[in-house]
TIFITI-236217 format. One line per 2 residues: their letters; for each residue x, y, z of C-alpha. Coordinates in Angstrom, 1 decimal. Layout:
<pts>
a	X/Y/Z | ...
</pts>
This chain:
<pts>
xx	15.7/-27.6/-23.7 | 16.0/-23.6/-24.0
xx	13.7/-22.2/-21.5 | 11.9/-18.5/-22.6
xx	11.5/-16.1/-19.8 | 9.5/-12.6/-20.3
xx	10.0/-10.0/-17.5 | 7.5/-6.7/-17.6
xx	9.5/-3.8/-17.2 | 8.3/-1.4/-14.5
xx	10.2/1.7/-14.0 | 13.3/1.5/-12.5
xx	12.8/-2.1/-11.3 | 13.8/-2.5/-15.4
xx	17.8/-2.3/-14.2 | 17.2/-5.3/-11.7
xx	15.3/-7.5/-13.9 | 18.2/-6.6/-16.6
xx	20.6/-7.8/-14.1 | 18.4/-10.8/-13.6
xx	18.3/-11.4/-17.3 | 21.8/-11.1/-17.8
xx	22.6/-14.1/-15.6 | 19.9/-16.3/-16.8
xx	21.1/-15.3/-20.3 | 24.3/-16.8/-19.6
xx	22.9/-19.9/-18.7 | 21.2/-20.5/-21.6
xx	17.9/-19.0/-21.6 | 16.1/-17.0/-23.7
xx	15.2/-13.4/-22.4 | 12.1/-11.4/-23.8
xx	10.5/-7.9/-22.8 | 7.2/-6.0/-22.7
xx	7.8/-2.5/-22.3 | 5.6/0.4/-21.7
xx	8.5/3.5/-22.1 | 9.7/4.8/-25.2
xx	13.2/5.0/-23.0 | 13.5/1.6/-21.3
xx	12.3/0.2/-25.1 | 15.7/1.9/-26.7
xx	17.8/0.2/-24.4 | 16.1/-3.0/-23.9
xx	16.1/-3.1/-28.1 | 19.6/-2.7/-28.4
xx	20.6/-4.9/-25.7 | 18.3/-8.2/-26.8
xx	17.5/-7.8/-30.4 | 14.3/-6.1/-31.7
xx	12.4/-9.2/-32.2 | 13.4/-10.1/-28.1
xx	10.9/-6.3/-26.9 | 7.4/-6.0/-27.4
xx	6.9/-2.2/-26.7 | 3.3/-0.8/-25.9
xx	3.3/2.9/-25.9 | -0.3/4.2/-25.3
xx	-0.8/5.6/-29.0 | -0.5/1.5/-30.0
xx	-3.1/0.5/-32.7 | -5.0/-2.9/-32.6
xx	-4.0/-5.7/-34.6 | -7.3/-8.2/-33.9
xx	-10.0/-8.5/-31.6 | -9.2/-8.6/-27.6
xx	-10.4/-11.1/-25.1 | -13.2/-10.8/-22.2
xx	-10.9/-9.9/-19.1 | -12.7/-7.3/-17.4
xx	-10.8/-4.8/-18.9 | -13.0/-2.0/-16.9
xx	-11.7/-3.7/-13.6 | -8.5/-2.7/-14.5
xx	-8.7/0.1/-16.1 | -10.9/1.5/-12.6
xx	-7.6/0.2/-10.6 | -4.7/1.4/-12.9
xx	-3.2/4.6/-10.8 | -2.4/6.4/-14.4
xx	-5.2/5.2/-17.1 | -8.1/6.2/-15.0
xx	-7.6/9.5/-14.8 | -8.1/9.2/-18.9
xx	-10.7/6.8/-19.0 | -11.7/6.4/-22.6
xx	-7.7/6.8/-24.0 | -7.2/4.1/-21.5
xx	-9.8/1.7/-21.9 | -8.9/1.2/-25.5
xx	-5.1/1.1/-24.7 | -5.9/-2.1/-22.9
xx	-8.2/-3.3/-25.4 | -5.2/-2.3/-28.3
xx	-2.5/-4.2/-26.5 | -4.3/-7.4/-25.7
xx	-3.3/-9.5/-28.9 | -0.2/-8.0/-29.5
xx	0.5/-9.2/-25.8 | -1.1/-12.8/-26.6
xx	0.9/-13.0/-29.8 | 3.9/-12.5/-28.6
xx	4.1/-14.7/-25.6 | 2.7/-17.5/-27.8
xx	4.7/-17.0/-30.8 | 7.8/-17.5/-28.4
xx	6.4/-20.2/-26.3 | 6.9/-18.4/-23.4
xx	7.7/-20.7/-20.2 | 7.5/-18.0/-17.2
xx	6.4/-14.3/-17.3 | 7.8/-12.5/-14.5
xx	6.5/-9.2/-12.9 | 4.6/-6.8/-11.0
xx	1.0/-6.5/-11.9 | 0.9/-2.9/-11.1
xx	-0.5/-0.9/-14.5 | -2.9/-2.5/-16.7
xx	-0.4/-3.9/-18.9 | 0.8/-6.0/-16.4
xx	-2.7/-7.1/-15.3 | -3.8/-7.8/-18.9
xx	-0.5/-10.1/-19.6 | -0.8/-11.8/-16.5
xx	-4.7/-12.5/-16.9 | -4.0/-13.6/-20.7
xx	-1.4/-15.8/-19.6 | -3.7/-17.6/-16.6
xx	-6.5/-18.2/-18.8 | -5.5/-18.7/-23.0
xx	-1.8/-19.9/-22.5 | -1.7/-22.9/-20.2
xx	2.2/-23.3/-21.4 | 3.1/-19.7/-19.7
xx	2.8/-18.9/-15.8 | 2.9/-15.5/-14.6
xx	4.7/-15.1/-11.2 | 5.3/-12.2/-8.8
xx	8.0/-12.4/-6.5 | 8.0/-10.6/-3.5
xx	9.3/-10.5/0.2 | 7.8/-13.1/2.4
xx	7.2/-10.8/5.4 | 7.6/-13.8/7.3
xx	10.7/-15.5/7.3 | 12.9/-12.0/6.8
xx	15.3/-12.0/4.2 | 13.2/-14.0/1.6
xx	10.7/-13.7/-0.8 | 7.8/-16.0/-2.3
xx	6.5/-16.5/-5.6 | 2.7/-15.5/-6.5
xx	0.4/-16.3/-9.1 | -2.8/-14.6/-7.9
xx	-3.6/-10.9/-8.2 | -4.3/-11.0/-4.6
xx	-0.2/-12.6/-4.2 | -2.3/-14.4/-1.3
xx	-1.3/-18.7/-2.3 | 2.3/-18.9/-3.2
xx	3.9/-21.0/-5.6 | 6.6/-23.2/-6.2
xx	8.5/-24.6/-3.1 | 12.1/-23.5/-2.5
xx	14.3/-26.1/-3.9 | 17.1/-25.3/-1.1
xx	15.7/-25.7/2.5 | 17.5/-23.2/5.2
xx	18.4/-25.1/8.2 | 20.6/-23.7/11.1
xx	23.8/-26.2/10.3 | 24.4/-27.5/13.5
xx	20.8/-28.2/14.5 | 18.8/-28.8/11.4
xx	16.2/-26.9/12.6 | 14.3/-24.1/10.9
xx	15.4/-20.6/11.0 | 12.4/-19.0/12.7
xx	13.6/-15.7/11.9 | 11.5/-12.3/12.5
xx	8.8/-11.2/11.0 | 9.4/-8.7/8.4
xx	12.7/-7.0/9.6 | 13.8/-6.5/6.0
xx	10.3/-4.8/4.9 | 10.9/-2.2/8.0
xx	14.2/-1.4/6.7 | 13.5/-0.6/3.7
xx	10.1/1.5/4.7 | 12.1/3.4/6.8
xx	14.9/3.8/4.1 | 11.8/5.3/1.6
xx	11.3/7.5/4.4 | 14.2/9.2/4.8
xx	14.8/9.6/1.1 | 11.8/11.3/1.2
xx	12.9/13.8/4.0 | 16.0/14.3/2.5
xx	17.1/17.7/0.9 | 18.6/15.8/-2.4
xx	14.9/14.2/-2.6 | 13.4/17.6/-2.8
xx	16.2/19.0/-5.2 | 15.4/16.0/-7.8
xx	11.9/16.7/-7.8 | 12.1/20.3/-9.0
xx	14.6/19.4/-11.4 | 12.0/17.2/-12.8
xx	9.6/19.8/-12.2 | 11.2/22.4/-14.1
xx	13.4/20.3/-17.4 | 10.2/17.8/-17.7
xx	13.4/15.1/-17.5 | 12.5/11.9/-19.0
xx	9.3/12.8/-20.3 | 7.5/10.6/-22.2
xx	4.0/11.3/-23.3 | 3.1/7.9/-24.8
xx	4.0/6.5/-21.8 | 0.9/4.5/-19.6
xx	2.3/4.2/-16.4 | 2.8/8.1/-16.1
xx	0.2/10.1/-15.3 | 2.3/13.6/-14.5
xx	3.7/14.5/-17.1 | 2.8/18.1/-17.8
xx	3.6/20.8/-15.3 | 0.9/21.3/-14.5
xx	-0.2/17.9/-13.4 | 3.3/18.2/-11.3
xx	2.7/21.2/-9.9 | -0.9/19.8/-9.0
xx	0.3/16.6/-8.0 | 2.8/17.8/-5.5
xx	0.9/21.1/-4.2 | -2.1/18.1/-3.2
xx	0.9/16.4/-1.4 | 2.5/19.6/0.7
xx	-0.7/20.8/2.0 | -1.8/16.9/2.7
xx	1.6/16.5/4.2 | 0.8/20.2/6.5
xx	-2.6/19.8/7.3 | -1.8/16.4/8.8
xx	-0.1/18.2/11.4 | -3.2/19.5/12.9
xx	-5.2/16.5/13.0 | -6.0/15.1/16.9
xx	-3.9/12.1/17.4 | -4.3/9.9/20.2
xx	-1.5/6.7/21.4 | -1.3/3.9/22.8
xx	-2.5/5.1/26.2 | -5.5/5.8/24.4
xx	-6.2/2.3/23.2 | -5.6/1.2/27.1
xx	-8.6/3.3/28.2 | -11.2/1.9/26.4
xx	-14.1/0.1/28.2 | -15.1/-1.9/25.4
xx	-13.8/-3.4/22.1 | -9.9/-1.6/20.9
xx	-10.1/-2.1/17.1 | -7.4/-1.0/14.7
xx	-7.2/-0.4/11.5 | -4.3/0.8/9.8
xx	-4.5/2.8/6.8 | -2.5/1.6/3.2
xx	-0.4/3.8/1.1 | -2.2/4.5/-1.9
xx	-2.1/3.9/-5.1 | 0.1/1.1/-4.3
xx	-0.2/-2.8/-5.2 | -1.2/-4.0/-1.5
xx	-4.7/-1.7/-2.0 | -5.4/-1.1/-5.4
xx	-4.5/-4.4/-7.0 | -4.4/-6.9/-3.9
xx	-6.8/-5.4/-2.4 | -9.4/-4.8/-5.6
xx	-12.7/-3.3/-4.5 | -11.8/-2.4/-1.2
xx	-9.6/0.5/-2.9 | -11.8/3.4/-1.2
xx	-10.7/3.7/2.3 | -12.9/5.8/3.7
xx	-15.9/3.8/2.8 | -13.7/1.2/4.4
xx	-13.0/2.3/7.8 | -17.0/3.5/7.8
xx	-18.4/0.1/7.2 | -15.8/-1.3/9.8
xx	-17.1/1.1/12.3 | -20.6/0.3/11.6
xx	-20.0/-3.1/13.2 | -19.1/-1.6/16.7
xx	-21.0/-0.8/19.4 | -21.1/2.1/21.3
xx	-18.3/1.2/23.8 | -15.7/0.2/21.3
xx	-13.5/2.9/19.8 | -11.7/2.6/16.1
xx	-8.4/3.4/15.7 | -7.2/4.4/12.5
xx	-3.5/4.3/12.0 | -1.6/6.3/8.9
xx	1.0/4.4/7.2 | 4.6/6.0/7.8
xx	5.1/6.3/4.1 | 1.9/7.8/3.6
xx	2.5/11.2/5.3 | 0.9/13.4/2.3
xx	-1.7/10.7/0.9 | -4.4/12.4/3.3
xx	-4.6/15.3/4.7 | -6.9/17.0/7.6
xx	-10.4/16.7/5.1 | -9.8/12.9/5.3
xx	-9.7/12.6/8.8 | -12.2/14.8/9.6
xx	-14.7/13.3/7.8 | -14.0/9.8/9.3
xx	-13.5/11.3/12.8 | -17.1/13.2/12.6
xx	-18.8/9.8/13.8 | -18.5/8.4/17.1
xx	-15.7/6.9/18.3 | -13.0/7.1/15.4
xx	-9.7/8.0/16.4 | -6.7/8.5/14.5
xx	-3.3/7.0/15.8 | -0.2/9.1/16.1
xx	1.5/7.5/13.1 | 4.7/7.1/15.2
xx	3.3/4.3/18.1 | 4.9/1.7/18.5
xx	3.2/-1.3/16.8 | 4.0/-3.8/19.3
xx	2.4/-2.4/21.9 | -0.7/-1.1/19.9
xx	-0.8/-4.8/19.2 | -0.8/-6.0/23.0
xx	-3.8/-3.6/23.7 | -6.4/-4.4/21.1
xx	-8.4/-6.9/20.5 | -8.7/-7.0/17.0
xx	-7.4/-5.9/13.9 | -9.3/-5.0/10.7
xx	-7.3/-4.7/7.2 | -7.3/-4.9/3.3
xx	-4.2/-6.9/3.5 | -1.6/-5.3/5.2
xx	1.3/-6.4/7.0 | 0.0/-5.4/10.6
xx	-2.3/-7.9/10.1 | 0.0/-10.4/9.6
xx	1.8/-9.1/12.5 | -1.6/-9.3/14.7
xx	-2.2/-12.8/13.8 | 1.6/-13.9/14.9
xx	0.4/-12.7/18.4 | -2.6/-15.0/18.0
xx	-4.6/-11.8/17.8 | -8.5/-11.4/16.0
xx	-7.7/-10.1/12.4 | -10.1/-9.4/9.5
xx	-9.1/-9.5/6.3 | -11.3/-7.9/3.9
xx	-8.9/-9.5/0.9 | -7.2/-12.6/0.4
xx	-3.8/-12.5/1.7 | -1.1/-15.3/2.5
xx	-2.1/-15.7/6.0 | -5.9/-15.7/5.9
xx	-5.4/-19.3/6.3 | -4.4/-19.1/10.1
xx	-7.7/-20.2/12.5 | -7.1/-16.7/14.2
xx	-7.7/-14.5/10.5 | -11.0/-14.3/8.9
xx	-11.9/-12.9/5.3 | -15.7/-10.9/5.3
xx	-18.1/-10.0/2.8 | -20.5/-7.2/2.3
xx	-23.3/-10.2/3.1 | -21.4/-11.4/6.0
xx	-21.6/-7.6/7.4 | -25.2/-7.1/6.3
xx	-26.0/-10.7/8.7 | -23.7/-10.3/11.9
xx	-25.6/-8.8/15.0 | -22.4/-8.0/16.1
xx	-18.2/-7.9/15.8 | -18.2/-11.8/17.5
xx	-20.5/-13.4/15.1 | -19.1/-11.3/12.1
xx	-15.3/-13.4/12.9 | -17.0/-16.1/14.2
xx	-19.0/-16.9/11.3 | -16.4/-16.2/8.6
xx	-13.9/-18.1/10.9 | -15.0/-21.5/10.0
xx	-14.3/-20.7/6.2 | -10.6/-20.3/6.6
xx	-7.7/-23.0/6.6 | -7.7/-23.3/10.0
xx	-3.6/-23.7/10.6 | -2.3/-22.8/14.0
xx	0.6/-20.5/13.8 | 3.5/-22.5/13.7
xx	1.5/-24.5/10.7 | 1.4/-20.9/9.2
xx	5.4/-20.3/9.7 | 6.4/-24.2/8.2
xx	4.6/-23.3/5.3 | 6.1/-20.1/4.7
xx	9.3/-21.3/5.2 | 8.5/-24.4/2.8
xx	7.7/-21.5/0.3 | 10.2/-19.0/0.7
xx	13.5/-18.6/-1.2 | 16.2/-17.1/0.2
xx	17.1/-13.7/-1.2 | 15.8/-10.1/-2.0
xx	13.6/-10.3/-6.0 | 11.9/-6.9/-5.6
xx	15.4/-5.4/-6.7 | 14.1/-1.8/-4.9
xx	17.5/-0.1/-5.3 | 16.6/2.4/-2.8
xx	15.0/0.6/-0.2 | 17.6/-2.1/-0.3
xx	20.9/-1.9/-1.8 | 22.3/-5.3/-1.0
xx	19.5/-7.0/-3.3 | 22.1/-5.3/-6.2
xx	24.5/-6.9/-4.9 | 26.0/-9.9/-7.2
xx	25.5/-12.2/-4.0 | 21.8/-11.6/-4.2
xx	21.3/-11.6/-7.7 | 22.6/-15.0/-7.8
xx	20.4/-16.5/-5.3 | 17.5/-14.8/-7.6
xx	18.6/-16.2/-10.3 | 19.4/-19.4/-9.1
xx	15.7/-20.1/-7.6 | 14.4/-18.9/-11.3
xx	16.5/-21.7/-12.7 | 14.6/-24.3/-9.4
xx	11.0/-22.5/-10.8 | 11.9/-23.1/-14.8
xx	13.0/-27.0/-14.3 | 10.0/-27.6/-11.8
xx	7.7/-25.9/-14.6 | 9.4/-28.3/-17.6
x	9.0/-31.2/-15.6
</pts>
């Protein structure tokens, strides 16, 4: 049996999904596209066959009635079509059954993507709910073991999916690799950082700046496309960026001295998947980090940690506002996370990865989202009503602790390993070369093949 795969091109993670596509090609299946850029759409066109590319530019007309997906939930979360609210509600309204069509027409067995834009969002919620024959999957690094990545269904990418096929023993032992906890994600975060830093980073942006390169109005994902919006867009980033600098910042000394509770929260970058798709209604992050602090007492202190990459996101309005109440205090962005992590006694986050790193020290974490490891007796997941009804921080974790899995932390880790597949599938050129490399692509490839056979049989 031919198996059909659709991948959702997203930017320049296009070329690694192309190389992905070229090897499962080659082994017999059949490889089809949904497309947002006029650019990507050209190529993708010649290279598989018009009838092989649905392309969805944001001028796209209608061709029948959509479905009841909370299209205003995504459209509130999509980083481009929100700042056009009525062009982009009816975009995703327009594309819904030429996106239904065309995975059914083709009997689609596995649609693989981010679910970043709208589009995304919309094909994967179509597939969940009116085409039981076609999974959507996301792959992405495990975090936990390194050097793998997991498969998730959810738009929280908090349950994963599909076992590996191919367990990774040690070969003399047979024991499980406990490897370390999300040494290939720190890589490549610092790797985005120095590209940032760097003078050719800064040279490409006013190129872009001043020749409009690559512009494409039609385009849904892009929200900057005039210069002005550029010009707007970085000048908001510079000044964020310089009035940083003068924000009070405290360290890890800090968090020693407190008499009472040492909370931490550590900020997302934004717009980014983690907080804006992941983490779906918990996207405002000062209104965040207020109700967090509204469950403290007098004698513990909130620490509020930027993330590295984030540098420019907020700028000294942010922090001031937050820092005006009583013990807030922002974290020189630079501690060391360890450390932090020895000294407090809890950690509050959407979904990030120090709270993944909090709970493999058998540290108090909060989780206002699902995530993979809100299952572990030591993480717990609050509402609104759940803040509204604790007296204090203790009965706030200790009354949403009985709601989670309950695993102890090695349960946690045999899980994740049972889970993870070995290899890089977020292709991010930038952040990590080797996933290019034709070693990596095969594993990829090779744990699509495990996923399309499991989902046949």
């Amino acid at each position: 049996m031919a198996y059909s795969v659709c991948f959702l091109s997203n930017n320049t993670k296009t070329f690694f999904f192309d190389r992905l596509g070229n090897d499962l090609q080659a082994r017999g299946v059949r490889i089809y596209w949904i497309v947002a850029n006029r650019n990507f759409s050209e190529h993708l066109i010649n290279k598989y066959g018009d009838e092989h590319v649905l392309y969805l530019p944001l001028n796209i007309c209608p061709i029948g009635p959509g479905f009841d997906i909370k299209i205003n939930d995504l459209l509130y979360a999509d980083r481009r079509l929100k700042f056009i609210p009525d062009v982009g509600q009816q975009y995703l309204v327009n594309i819904q059954r030429h996106i239904f069509n065309f995975l059914n027409d083709n009997a689609m067995n596995l649609l693989i993507g981010e679910q970043t834009y709208g589009y995304e969002c919309v094909a994967f919620r179509l597939a969940k709910h009116f085409l039981p024959d076609c999974v959507g999957v996301s792959p992405y690094l495990s975090r936990y073991p390194s050097d793998h990545f997991c498969y998730y269904s959810d738009e929280s990418f908090s349950r994963e999916v599909y076992p590996a096929i191919q367990r990774y023993d040690t070969p003399n032992t047979g024991e499980p690799i406990d490897q370390g906890l999300g040494n290939d994600y720190k890589k490549i975060i610092q790797s985005h950082i120095n590209s940032r830093k760097s003078l050719k980073s800064k040279l490409i942006k006013i190129l872009r700046l001043f020749t409009q390169h690559e512009l494409d109005k039609n385009d849904p994902t892009w929200y900057s496309n005039s210069r002005a919006d550029k010009i707007k867009k970085n000048s908001a980033h510079y000044l964020n960026s310089f009035t940083y600098g003068f924000v009070r910042k405290v360290g890890v000394d800090n968090v020693k001295a407190v008499v009472g509770r040492k909370v931490i929260y550590p900020l997302h970058l934004q717009p980014e998947l983690n907080i804006d798709t992941a983490g779906r209604y918990f996207e405002n992050q000062q209104e965040t980090i207020i109700n967090i602090w509204r469950q403290l007492s007098p004698d513990d202190v909130l620490f509020v940690k930027e993330h590295p990459v984030a540098i420019g996101n907020r700028g000294y309005g942010f922090f001031k506002r937050i820092t005006r109440w009583p013990n807030i205090r922002v974290l020189d962005h630079r501690c060391n996370v360890d450390a932090l992590l020895e000294e407090c006694d809890c950690v509050f986050t959407v979904c990030g990865t120090m709270g993944l790193e909090a709970a493999l020290k058998g540290k108090r974490v909060l989780s206002l989202a699902p995530t993979t490891y809100n299952r572990m007796a030591n993480v717990a997941t609050p509402t609104i009503d759940d803040f509204r009804s604790s007296i204090n921080i203790d009965e706030l974790f200790e009354k949403c602790q009985s709601l989670t899995g309950g695993w102890t932390i090695e349960e946690f880790k045999q899980h994740m390993r049972m889970y993870s597949h070995l290899g890089d599938a977020e292709g991010d050129l930038l952040g990590n070369p080797i996933s290019w490399e034709v070693s990596n692509v095969k594993l990829v490839v090779n744990s699509l093949m495990g996923v399309l056979d499991s989902r046949v049989k």
